[in-house]
N, C-alpha and C positions, 0 to 999 in steps of 0.2 A: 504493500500500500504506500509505503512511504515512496520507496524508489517511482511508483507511478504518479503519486505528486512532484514529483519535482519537476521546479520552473525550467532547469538547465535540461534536462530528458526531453520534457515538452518540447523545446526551442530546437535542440537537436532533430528531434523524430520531424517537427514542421519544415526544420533544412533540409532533412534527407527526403520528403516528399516532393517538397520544391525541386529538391536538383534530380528528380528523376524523373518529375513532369517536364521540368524542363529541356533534360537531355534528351526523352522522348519525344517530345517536338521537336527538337535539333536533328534529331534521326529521320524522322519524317521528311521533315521542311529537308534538309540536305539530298535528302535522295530523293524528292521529286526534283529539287534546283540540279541533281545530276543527269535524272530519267529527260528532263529536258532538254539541258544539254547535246544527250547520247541521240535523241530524237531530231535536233536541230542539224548536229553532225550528220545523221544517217539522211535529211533531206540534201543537205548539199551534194551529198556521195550518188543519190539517186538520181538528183537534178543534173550530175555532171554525166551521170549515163543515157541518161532522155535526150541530154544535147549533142548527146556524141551518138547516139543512133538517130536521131532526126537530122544531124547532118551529114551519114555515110549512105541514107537510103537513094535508090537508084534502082534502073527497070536494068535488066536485061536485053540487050539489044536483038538475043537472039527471042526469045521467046514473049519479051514484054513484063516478065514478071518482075516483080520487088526482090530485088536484091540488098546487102550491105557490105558496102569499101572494105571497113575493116571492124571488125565483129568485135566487142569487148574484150582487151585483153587477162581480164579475171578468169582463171581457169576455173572456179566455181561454175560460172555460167554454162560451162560443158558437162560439168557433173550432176547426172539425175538427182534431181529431188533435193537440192545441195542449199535447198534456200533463198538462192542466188539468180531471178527470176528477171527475163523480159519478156516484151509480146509487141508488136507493131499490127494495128487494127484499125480494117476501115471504121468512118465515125458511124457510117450507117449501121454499121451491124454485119455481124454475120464473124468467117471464120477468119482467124489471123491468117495476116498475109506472111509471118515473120514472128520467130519467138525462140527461147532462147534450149538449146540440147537438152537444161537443165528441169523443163516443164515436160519432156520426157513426151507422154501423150493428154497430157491435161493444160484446159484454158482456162487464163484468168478471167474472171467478169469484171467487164469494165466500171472502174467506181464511176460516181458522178463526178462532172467538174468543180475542181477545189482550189481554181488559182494558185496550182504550185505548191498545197500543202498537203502534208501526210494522212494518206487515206487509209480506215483498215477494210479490209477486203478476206474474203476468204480463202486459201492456197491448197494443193494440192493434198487429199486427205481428209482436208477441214482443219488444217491448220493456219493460225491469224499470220496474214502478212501486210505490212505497213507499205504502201505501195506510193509513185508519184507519177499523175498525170500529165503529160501534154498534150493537148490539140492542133496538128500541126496542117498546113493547106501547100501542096507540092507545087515546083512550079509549071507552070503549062507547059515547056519543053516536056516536064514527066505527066503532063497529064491535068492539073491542078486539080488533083483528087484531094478529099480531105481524109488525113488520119488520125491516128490515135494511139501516142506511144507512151508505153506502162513500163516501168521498172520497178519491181519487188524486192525484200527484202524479208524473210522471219521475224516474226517481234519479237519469238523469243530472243530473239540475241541483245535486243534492247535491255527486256524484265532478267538477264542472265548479267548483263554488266550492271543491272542497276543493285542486282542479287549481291553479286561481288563486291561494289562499293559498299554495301552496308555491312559486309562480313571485314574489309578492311580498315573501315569507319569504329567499329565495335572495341579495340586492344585501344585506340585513341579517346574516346570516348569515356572509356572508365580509367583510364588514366587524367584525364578533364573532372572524373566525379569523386577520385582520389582528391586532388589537389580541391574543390570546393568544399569536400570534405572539413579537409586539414581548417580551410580556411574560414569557415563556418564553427570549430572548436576553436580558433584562435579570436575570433569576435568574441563567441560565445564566453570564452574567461575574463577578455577586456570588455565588456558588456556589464557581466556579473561581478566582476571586480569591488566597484562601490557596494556590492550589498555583503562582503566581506566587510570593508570597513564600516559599515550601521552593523555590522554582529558583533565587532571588535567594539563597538562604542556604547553598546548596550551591553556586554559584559562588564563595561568600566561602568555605567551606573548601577548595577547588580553588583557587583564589588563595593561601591563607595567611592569609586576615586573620582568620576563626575556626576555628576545632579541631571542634566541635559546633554540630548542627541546632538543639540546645534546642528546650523545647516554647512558650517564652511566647509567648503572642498567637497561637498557630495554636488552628483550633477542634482540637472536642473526638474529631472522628472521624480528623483527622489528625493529635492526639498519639501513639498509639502507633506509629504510620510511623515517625514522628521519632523516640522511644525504638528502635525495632529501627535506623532507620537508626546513631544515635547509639554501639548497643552493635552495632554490626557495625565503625564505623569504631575504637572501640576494641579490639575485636579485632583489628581490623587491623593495630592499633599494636602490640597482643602479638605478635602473631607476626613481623613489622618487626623489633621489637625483639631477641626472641629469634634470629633468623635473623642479625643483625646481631653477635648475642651469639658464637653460633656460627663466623660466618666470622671475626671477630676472635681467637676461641680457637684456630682452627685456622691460621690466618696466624703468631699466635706461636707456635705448638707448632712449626711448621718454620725457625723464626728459629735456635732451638738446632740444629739439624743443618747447616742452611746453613755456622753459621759452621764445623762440625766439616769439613767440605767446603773452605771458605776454607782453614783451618789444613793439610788434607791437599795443594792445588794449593800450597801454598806450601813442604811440604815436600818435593813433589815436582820442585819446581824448584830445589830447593837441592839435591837430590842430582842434577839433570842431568837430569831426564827432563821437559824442559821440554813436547815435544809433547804427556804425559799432562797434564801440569801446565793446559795452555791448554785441552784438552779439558775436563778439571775444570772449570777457570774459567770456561768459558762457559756451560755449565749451569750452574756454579752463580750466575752473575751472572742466566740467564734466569729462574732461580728466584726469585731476590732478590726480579725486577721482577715478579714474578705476585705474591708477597707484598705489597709494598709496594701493587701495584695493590688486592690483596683488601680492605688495608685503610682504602687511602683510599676505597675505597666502601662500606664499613661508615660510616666517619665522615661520606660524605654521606648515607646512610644517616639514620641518626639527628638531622640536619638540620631543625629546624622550615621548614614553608613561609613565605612574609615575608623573605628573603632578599632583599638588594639588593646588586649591585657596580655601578659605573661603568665599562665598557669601557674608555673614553680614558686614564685613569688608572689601571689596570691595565695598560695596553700601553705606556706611560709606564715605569713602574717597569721592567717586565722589558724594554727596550731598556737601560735601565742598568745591567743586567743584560748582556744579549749580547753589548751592545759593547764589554763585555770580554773576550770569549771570542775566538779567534785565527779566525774564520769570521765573527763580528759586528762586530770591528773593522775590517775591511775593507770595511763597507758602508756605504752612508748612510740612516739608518733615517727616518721620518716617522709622524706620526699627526693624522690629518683627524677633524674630528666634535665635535659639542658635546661640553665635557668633562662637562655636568651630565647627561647620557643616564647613563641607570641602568635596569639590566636585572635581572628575577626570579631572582636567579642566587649561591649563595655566591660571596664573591670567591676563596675559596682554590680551587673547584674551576672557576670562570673564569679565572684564573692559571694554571691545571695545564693545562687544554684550549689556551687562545691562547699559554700559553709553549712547548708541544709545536708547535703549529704556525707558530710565529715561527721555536723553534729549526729544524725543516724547512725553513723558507724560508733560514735563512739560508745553509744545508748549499747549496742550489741556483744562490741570486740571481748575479747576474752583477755588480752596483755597486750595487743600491739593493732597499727590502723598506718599502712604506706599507702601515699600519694604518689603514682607513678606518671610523670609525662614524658609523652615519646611521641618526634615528628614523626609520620608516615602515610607516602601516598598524596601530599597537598591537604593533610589534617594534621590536625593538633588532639592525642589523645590522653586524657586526664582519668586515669585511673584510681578509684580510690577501694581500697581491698584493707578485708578485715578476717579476724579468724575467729569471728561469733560464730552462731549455728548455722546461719546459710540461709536461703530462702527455697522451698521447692518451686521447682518449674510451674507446678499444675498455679501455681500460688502467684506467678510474673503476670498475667494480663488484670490480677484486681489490683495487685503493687501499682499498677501506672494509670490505676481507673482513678480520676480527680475524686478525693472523698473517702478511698479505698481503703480500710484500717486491717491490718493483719496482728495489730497487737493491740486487744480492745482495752488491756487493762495498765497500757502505759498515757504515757501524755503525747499529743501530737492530736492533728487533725487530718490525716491524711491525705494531705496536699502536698508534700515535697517530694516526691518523684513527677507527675503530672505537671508540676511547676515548672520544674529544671526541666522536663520535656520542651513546656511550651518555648522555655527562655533561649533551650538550643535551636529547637526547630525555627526560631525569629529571625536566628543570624544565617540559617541553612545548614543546621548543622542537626544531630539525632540521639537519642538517647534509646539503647540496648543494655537490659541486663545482660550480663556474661555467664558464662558455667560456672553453676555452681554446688558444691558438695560439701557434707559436714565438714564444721570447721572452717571454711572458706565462702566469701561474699564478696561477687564483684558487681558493678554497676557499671555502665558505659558512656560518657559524656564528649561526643564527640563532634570536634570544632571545626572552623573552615580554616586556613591557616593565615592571618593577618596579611593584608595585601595580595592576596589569590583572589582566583575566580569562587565565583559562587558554587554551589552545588553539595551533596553529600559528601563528608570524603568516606572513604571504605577503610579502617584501622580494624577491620574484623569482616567476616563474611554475614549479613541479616539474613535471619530466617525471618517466614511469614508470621510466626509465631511470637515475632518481637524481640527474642534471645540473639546473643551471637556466637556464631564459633571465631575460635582463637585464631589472629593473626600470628605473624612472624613475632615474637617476642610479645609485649604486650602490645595489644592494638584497640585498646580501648578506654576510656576512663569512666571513672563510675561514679556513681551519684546515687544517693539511699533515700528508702521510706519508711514510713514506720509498719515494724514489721515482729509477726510472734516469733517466739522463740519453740522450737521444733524439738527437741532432745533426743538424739538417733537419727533424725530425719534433714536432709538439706530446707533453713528455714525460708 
């Protein structure tokens, strides 16, 4: 399907119809412009025989009869049935007086008068002969009889050279549709050329590095593309914007009630009704965090593309971070990977996505939690591996459902894997759990690599199933949710 869409096939397949309509009638048109030729020739060649038997005719002195001086010297004309025909005939009618060895015992019938041009006539057999009349009147020494002299010719010999020329015409000919060929692909690349660079220029604002297609240096039938392309990606940005405008308006407009909710669980529990009070507090904490969420994605939102963070130094800071936390202190934390790896990524919402899934691992690990980052492929892969109980497989598509809790009786709201999905998939990037087995917990956090092209990179192979198998080394990074604890079981 695809190969039969394309523009350049189309254009091709339109050239190669053209040039074989065309040589087609070049074929044609040629070999009538020769058949005519070959016809033109074969009248002068008759005409010069008509003239040369209407001036050798002569009686007989002894008997009166029609004789000729000197008989064509064509030795065809002697040869039966050779094609090679004359006839000398009264104009009234009746039987020749004169004709040539070659008609054997057979008469030509006289065509009509045609002023000297090529008559076809029927020959000896019933085969077609191209013949040339004269009318000639003797003079009164011979009598001033009127006659009538024919000289013939086969046609096939005409439709046989015209045969030939088109069998000689034919090795020329596609050597002519070679060469339009070639020259039809050489158009065809400097033709299409500009719409390599609109591919080149629209990968640069898919990356970040420009905002707009601009029209300079494209030709003049693909500026207006660019103009619509250009005021379509500003629209885009309007309403980005606006929508952006929007959920930020409505994020704060529940900022004011949340807290009237705070102030209520709080004086609910000062008057004793702690159970309403907790009830309170939990919505209204689950609310807080949908706020808080709504607005840190307006703010990535609004985000130019050309972001870069450093993974390694990212995972850096927020270990000095955890390991102060009474579940990070307890572990021994690590980070593998060139520090200068820098991934298409705001750092604050690379922070937000790997610090959710750090603090995850830490909730799990059993002594230790490595951050591994490894370039591969035009990605950036941030691994984060821990050696809690593991997650099972059957258990990965509700881990990444937004909401999805696999540990109902810790804290968390079951938004941090779902999140860090959304926040990869923003910059074109993806999130796969990895294999996993007792004892071991991988997550997959996988980035575009700062200043590349857009698109997935592959630091692992995806299954449909949302998991990954392992690349060459590590080829993935991870990011966590909240998740039960399995005992014997991958959790």
């Amino acid at each position: 399907m695809t190969r039969a869409r394309s523009l350049r096939l189309r254009l091709l397949l339109a050239g190669l119809v053209s040039i074989g309509v065309v040589l087609a009638g070049a074929t044609a048109g040629l070999s009538l412009l020769f058949e005519r030729h070959a016809e033109r020739q074969l009248t002068r060649e008759l005409t010069a025989v008509v003239e040369g038997l209407a001036a050798q005719l002569d009686r007989d002195r002894a008997g009166g009869a029609w004789v000729l001086g000197a008989p064509p010297g064509d030795p065809r004309y002697d040869r039966p049935l050779s094609g090679f025909y004359w006839q000398v005939s009264p104009s009234a009618g009746g039987a020749p007086v004169l004709q040539s060895r070659s008609l054997w015992d057979a008469t030509l019938a006289l065509p009509p008068p045609a002023d000297g041009a090529l008559t076809r006539i029927p020959g000896p057999g019933g085969a077609p002969l191209l013949a040339i009349r004269r009318d000639i009147t003797m003079p009164t020494r011979l009598g001033g009889e009127r006659l009538v002299v024919l000289a013939a010719r086969d046609a096939a010999e005409v439709e046989e050279a015209g045969a030939g020329f088109r069998r000689d015409l034919l090795p020329f000919l596609a050597f002519i549709a070679a060469l339009l060929l070639a020259a039809s692909m050489l158009q065809l690349s400097v033709g299409l050329a500009p719409l390599g660079a609109v591919r080149q220029r629209l990968a640069a604002i898919r990356s970040g590095r420009e905002a707009r297609l601009g029209e300079a240096g494209l030709p003049a039938e693909i500026q207006p593309l660019a103009r619509e392309l250009d005021g379509l990606l500003a629209q885009r940005e309007r309403d980005v914007a606006a929508a952006r405008t929007r959920a930020g308006d409505l994020a704060h407009g529940l900022k004011t009630p949340i807290q009237v909710l705070i102030a209520e669980a709080e004086r609910l529990e000062e008057a004793g009704q702690c159970e309403a009070a907790a009830a309170v507090g939990d919505a209204t904490e689950a609310m807080r965090r949908h706020v808080e969420r709504e607005l840190a994605r307006a703010r990535r939102a609004g985000r130019a593309r050309g972001e870069r963070a450093e993974p390694w130094r990212v995972a850096k800071r927020l270990i000095a971070v955890l390991s102060r936390t009474a579940e990070g202190a307890r572990l021994r934390w690590e980070v593998g990977g060139p520090p200068e790896a820098a991934a298409a990524i705001h750092e604050d919402d690379l922070a937000e996505a790997l610090g959710a899934l750090m603090e995850n691992a830490a909730r799990f690990a059993a002594a230790a939690v490595r951050v591994e980052v490894q370039e591969e492929d035009g990605s950036i892969a941030v691994a984060v591996m821990d050696d809690g109980p593991g997650l099972a497989t059957s258990d990965h598509a509700e881990a990444l459902r937004r909401g999805g809790r696999l540990d109902e009786a810790g804290a968390g709201s079951g938004l941090g894997l779902p999140i860090a999905r959304e926040i990869a998939e923003g910059v074109g990037g993806s999130l796969r759990l990895g294999p996993t087995h007792p004892g071991a917990m991988t997550v997959a956090l996988v980035l575009p690599v700062a200043g590349g092209g857009a698109g997935l990179p592959r630091a692992g192979a995806a299954r449909a199933d949302g998991t990954l198998t392992p690349g060459t080394g590590l080829a993935s990074a991870t990011v966590r949710q909240d998740r039960r604890a399995q005992p014997g079981s991958p959790p």
